[in-house]
C-alpha positions in Angstrom: -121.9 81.3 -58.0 -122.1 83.7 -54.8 -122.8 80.7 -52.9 -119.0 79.4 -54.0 -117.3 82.3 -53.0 -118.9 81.7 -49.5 -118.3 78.4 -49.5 -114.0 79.6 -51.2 -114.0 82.2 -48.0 -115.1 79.3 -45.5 -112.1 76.9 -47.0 -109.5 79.1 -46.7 -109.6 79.2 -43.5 -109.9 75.3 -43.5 -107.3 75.0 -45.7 -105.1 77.3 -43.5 -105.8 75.4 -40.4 -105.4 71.8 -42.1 -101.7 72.9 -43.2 -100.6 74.8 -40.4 -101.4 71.1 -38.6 -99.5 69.8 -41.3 -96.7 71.9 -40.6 -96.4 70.9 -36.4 -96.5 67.3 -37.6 -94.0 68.0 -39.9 -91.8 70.3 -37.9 -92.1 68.0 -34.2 -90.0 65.8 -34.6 -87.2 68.2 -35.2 -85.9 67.7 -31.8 -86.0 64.3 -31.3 -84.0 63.9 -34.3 -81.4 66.0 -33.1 -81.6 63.8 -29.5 -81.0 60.6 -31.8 -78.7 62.2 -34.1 -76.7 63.2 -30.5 -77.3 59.5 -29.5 -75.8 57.9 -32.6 -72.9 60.0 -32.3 -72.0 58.9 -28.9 -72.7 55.4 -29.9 -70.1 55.3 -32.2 -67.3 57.2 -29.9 -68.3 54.5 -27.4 -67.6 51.8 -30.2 -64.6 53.1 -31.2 -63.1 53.7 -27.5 -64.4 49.7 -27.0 -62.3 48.4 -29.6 -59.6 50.4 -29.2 -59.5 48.7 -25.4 -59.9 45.1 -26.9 -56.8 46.3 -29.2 -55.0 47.1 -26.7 -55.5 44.2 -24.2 -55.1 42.1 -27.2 -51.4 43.8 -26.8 -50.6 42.9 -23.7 -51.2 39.4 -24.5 -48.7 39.3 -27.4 -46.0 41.6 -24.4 -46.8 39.1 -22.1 -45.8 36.0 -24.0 -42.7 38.0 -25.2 -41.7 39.4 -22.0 -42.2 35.1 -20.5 -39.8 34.2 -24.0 -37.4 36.9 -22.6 -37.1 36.0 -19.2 -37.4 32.0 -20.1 -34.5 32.9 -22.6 -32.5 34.8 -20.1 -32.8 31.8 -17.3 -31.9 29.6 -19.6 -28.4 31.8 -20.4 -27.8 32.5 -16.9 -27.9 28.5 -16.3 -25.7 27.7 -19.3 -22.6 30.3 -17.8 -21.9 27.8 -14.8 -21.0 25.0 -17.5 -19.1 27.1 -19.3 -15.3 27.3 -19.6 -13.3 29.1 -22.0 -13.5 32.9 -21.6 -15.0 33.3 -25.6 -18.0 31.8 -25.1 -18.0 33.2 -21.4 -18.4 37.0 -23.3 -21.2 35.6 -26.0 -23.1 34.3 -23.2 -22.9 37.3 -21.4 -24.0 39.9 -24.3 -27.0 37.4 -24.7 -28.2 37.3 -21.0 -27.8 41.1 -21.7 -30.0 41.5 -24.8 -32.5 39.2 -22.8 -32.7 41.4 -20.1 -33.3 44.4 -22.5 -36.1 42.5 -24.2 -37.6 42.1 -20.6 -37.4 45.7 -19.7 -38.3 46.4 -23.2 -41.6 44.4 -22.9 -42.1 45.2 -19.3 -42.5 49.1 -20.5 -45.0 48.2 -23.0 -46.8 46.9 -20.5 -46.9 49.6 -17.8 -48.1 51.7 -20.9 -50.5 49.5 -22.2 -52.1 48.7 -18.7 -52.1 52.8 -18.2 -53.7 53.5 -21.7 -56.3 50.7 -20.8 -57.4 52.2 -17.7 -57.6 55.8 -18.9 -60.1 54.0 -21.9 -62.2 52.4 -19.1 -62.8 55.9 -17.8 -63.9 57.0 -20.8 -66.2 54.1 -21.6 -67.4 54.4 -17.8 -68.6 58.2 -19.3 -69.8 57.3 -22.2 -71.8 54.4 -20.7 -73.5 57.2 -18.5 -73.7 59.8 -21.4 -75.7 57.2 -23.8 -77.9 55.9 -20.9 -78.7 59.4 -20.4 -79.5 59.7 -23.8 -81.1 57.1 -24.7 -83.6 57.8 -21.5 -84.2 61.6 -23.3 -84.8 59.8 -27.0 -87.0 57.5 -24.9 -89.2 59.8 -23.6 -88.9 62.4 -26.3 -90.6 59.6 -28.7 -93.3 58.7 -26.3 -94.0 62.4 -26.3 -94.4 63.0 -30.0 -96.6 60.1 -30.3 -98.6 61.5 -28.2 -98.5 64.9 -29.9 -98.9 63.7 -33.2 -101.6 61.6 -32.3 -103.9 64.6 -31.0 -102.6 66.4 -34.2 -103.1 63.5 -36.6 -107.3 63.8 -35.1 -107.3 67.2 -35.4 -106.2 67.1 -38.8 -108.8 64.5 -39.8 -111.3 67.3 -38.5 -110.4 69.2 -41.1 -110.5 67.0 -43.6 -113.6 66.2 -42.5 -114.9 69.8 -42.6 -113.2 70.6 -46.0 -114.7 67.5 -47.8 -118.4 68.7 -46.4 -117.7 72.4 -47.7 -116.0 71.3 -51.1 -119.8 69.7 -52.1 -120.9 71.0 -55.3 -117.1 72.8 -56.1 -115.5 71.2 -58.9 -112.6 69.2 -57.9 -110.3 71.0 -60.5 -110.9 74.2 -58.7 -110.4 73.1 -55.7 -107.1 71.1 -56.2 -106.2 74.7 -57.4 -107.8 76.7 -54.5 -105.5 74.9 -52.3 -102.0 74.9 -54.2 -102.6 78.8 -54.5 -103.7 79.0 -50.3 -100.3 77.0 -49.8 -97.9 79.0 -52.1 -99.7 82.5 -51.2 -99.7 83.1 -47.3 -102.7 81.4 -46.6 -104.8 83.8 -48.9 -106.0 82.2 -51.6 -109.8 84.5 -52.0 -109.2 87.6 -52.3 -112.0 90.9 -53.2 -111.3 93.6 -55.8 -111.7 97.4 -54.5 -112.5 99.5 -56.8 -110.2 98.2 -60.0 -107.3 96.9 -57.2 -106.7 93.2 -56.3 -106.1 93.0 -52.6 -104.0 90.7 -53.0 -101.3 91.7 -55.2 -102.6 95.6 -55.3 -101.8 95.4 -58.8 -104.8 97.2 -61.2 -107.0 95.2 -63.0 -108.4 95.8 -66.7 -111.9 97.6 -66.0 -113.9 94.7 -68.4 -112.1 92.5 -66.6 -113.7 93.9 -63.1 -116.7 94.0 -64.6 -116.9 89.9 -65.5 -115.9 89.5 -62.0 -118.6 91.5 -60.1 -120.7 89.6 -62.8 -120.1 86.6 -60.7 -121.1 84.3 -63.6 -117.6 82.6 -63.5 -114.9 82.1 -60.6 -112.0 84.6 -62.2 -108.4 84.3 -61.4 -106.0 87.2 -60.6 -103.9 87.8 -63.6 -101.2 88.9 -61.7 -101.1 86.7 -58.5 -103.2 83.6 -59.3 -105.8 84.1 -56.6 -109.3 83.8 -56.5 -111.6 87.2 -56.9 -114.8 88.0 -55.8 -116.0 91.8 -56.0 -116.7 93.7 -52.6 -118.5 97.4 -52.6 -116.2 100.1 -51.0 -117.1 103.3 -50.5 -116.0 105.6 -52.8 -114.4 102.4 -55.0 -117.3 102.3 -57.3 -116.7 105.3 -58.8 -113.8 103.7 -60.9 -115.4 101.0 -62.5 -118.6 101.2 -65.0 -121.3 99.2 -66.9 -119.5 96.6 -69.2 -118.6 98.6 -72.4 -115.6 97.8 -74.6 -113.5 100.6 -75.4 -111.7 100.0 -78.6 -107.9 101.4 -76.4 -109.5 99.4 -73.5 -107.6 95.3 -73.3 -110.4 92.9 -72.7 -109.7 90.0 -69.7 -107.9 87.2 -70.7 -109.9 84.3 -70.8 -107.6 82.5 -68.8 -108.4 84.5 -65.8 -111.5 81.9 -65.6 -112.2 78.6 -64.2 -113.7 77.8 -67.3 -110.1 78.2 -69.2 -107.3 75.4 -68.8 -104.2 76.6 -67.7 -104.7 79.8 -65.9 -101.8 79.4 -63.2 -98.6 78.2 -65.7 -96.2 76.5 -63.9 -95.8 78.0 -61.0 -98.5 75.8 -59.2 
């Protein structure tokens, strides 16, 4: 059983390596999904500022044929007054060469505005053209990067693997599934000795029959109190708190879930 403990201190370093890999893969792309996120955004804007143009030239088409129905219409007028004669239809004549005119003007103004509102868009499109180039260049580059990263981080991680599965021979695969879920949701410390009647780990005090079975090191015990793994280590001094294996009858007795051998031991919090 000695030999696992070893074998429990040598993994959780493994284990610790293996996920802080994990982690980097995890944690770079972060950036280049805020570059694409960035990218996306200015996409749209230069979608939006796109159609608006198209709208708006699409406008000047329809002021364009207005504005020729307008000064068609007013020609037309301004022909008909030379045939006229009485001065009625003189003044009808008149107030529609006038309200042709208007329409012109009217027509002509939307124009000058349109054309104006146009060009300012191009300017826009001209810098958002540059901006997404720009971008797109960054996100480019940025992916070509991670790729590589990842790559060198996906072999290293296989190392691990590797070394794990050749130091996880002859641990049950139970306890090991375990070992690791406990390494992950406790700070990388997973193995931890007992001083004395105190759990390094938590620092909480454990039951002295309970100590006992552990420095036995017939059985891979659990921490009561923080799930990990314990192994007994000789301090100086420490000894002097613990004794022989002898019940008292005021003295609680180890639960047997503390052990491998129980089902169970870490709830539902693993």
């Amino acid at each position: 059983m000695k030999d696992s403990f070893v074998k429990l201190q040598q993994l959780q370093g493994v284990f610790t390596r293996k996920y802080e890999i994990e982690d980097k893969i995890r944690l770079v792309p972060r950036d280049l999904e805020e570059k694409k996120a960035a990218l996306e955004a200015t996409n749209r804007r230069y979608l939006e500022l796109c159609n608006r143009e198209n709208q708006l030239k699409q406008q000047m088409e329809d002021l364009k044929l207005q504005n020729a129905d307008a000064e068609a219409r007013r020609e037309e007028l301004e022909k008909s007054v030379e045939k006229l004669s009485l001065s009625r239809e003189y003044d009808t004549v008149k107030k529609e060469i006038e309200l042709a005119k208007a329409e012109e003007q009217r027509t002509r103004n939307f124009l000058i505005d349109r054309q104006k509102k146009i060009e300012e868009l191009q300017s826009d499109i001209a810098e958002k053209e540059e901006v997404r180039r720009r971008q797109t260049e960054e996100v480019n580059s940025e992916t070509a990067k991670i790729d590589e990263i990842i790559s060198a981080l996906q072999k290293d991680l296989n190392a691990v693997n590797a070394e794990i599965s050749g130091l996880s021979e002859g641990i049950p695969e139970s306890l090991l599934f375990k070992f690791a879920r406990i390494i992950r949701n406790k700070d990388n410390l997973g193995i931890v000795a007992i001083h004395g009647t105190v759990c390094e780990g938590c620092h909480m005090t454990l039951p002295l029959q309970f100590v006992n079975n552990v420095r036995s090191e017939d059985d891979v015990y659990f921490c009561p109190y923080c799930s990990r793994v314990l192994f007994y280590e000789e301090v100086a001094g420490a000894e002097k708190q613990t004794f022989e294996p002898k019940q008292h009858d005021d003295e609680p007795s180890a639960p047997s879930e503390y052990s491998i051998a129980s089902e169970g031991e870490f709830g539902d919090d693993f």
